[in-house]
N, C-alpha and C positions, 0 to 999 in steps of 0.2 A: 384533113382531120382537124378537130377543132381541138381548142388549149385544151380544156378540161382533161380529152381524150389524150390526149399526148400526154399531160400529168399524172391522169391514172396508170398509163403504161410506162411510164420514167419511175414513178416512184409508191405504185401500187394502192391498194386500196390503205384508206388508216384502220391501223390497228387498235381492236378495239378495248374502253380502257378497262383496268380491270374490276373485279364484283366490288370490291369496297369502296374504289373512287366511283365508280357508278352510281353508287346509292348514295355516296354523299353531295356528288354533283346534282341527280333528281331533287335530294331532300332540300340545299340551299336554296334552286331553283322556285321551289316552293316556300322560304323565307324559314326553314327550317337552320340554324347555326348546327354545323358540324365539327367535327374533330375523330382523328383516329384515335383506337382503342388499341393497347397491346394484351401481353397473355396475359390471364387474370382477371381479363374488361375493366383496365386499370387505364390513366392517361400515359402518355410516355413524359417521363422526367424532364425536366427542366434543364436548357443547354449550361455548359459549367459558368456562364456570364450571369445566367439567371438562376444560378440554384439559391432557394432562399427567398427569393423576389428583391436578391441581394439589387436586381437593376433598378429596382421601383416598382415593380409590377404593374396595372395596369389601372387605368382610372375605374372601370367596372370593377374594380378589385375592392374597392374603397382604400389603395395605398397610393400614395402620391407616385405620377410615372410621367409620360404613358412610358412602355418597353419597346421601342423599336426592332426588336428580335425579330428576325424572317422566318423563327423555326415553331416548331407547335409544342410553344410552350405555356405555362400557366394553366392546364389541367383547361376547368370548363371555361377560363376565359378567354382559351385560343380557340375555341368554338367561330365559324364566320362563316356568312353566307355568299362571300366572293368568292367567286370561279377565279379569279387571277391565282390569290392566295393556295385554296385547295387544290390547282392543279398545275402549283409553283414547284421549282426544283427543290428549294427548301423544304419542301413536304413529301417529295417524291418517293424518297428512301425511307420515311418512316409507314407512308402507306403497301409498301413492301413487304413491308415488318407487321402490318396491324392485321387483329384477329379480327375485327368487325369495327360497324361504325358507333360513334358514340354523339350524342344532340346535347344540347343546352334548352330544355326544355322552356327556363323563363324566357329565354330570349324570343323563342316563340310564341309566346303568353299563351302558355300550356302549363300544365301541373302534369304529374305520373303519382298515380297512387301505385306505391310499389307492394304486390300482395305477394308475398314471398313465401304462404304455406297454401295446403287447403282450407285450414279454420281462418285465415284470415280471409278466404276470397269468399265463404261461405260468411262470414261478416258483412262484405262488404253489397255481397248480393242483399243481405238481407235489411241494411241500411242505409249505402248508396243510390245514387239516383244512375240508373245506366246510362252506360256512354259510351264512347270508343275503347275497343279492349284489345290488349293483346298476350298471344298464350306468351309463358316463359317456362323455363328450365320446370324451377319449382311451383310457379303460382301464375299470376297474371300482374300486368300494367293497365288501370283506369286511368286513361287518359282522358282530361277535362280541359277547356275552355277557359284562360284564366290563370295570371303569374300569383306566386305566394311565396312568403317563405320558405324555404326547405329547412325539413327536420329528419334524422332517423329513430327510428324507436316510438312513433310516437303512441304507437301500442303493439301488441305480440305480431310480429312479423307483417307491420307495416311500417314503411317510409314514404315520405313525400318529397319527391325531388321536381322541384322548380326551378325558383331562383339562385341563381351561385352554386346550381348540382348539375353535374349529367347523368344522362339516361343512356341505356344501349338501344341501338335500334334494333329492330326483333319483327318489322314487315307492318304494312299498312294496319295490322288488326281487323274488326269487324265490329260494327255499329256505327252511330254519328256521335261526333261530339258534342257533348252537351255543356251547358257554364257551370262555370266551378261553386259547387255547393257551400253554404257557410259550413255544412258539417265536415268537410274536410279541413276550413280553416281552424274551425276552433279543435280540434285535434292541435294543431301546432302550439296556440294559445293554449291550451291545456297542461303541457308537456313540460315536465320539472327540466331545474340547469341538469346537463350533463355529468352525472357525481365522477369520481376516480374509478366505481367500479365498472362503470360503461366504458374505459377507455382500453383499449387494445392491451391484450398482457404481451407476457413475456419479452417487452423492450431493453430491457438490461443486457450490455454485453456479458459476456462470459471470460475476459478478458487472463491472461497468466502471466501479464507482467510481474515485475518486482514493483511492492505496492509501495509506492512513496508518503501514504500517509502517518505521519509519527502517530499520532491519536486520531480515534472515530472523532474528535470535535475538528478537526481539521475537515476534515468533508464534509458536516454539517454545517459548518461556517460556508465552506464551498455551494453548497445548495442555497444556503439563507439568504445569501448575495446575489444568487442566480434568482429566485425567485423576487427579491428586492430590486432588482432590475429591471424584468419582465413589470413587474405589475406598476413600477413608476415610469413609463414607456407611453407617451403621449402623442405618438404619429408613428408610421413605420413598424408597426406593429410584431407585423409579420417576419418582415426584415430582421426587426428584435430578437424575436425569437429564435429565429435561426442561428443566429449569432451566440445566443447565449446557451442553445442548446450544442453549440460546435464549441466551445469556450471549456462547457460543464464537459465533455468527453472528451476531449484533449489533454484535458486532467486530469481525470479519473477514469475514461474508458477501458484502460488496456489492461488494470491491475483485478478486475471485477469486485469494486468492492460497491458498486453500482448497484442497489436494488430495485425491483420495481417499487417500491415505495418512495423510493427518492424520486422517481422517475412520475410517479403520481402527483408529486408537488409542481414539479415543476409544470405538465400538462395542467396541474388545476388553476395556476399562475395565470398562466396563457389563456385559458379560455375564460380567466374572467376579465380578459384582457376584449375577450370576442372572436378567438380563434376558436376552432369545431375541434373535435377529436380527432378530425379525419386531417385537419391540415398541423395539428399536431405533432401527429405518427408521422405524415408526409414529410415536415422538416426533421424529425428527428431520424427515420432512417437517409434523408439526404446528410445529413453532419454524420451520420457513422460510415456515409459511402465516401464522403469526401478524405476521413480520416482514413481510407482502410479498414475499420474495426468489423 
């Protein structure tokens, strides 16, 4: 009987892996950067060493690092296209857990025009150059030849997710890809800063402590500082952030006298700092996970 045969009958055929590691392993293979998605087609959080990017986060990050974390952490920047990595034990247990795959679109030098109704796909037919597409939930993904900026909003229910965004994977699509149009870039270029009303409501705790503040300028003084902070922050950004967004709700989280309007400031701090909305929200429900609130 030869080895092989002996091996198969010792310890049986391999089992095969499962649908989400499968597609991630094709996608890398094909110089695609993957990462698991959890519910919500959200990344999974950051291990308690890295919540924050308290480690350094990562040099693609633009924060001084690199993170030596063996876990899939840093949203799209734990996206990779090593088979060691994605089908390491460190990742084993979250691909478990994950509801589908999610890519790094720049890293592919790819764009995703995210069309997210029918009047935007019906837009996009009628002003884009065709390409590769693929159907979604509500609308379609134009996928393009080609890294860019990523922005959201940059008109009614379209996003462009490239560089420093992921995408869900949703199957090869249909068509070829074609190069990325200037008319999708200058959408980006086009697109005002980010005001306080685009950024995520209802962030305020609702807290019932005993409210330790003697006077409302006590926590306007509290904020003033917080945002005098963030926005005098000249490396470590991100890190920054986190920090003063866990600082600001340590001290005032628990009594709710937190509004979203304070909570406005401080987001507009930050991203005129060069942080997004999205990494925003992200640090700030991390500082109310770590407090308990």
């Amino acid at each position: 009987m030869t080895q092989p045969a002996v091996i198969r009958r010792a310890f049986g055929p391999r089992p095969p892996l499962p649908d989400h590691l499968r597609t991630a392993m094709s996608l890398a293979s094909n110089g695609v950067p993957v990462l698991p998605l959890r519910r919500g087609k959200v990344p999974f959080g950051n291990c308690p060493a890295c919540v924050g990017n308290a480690c350094g986060g990562r040099p693609n990050m633009r924060i001084p690092g690199p993170c030596q974390c063996p876990g899939v952490c840093h949203a799209w920047a734990a996206a990779t296209t090593d088979p060691d990595v994605i089908a390491s034990p460190a990742w084993a247990a979250v691909w478990r857990r994950a509801v589908c795959v999610g890519y790094h679109p720049g890293g592919a030098h790819l764009t995703v025009v995210d069309l997210d109704n029918a009047d935007a796909v019906t837009w996009a037919r009628e002003t884009l150059p065709a390409t590769r597409t693929v159907a979604t939930t509500r609308g379609e993904h134009w996928i393009y030849r080609g890294a860019m900026t990523s922005r959201n909003g940059v008109r009614p229910g379209v996003d462009i997710k490239s560089a420093m965004a992921y995408a869900r994977y949703l199957g090869p699509g249909s068509g070829h890809l074609t190069d990325l149009p200037d008319t999708v870039r200058t959408l980006v270029a086009a697109k005002p800063p980010t005001t306080p009303a685009a950024m995520p409501a209802a962030v305020a705790p609702t807290g019932e402590g005993t409210c330790p503040h003697g006077t409302p300028a006590y926590l306007e003084r509290g904020i003033a500082m917080a945002v005098e902070r963030i926005t005098e922050a000249h490396s470590a950004v991100h890190a920054t952030v986190y920090r003063v967004f866990l600082a600001v709700l340590s001290r005032h989280g628990r009594c709710g006298c937190l509004t979203d309007a304070h909570i406005a400031r401080l987001f507009t701090a930050a991203q005129s700092k060069g942080e997004t909305a999205r990494h925003c929200a992200d640090a700030w429900t991390n500082a109310r996970t770590t407090l308990g609130l």
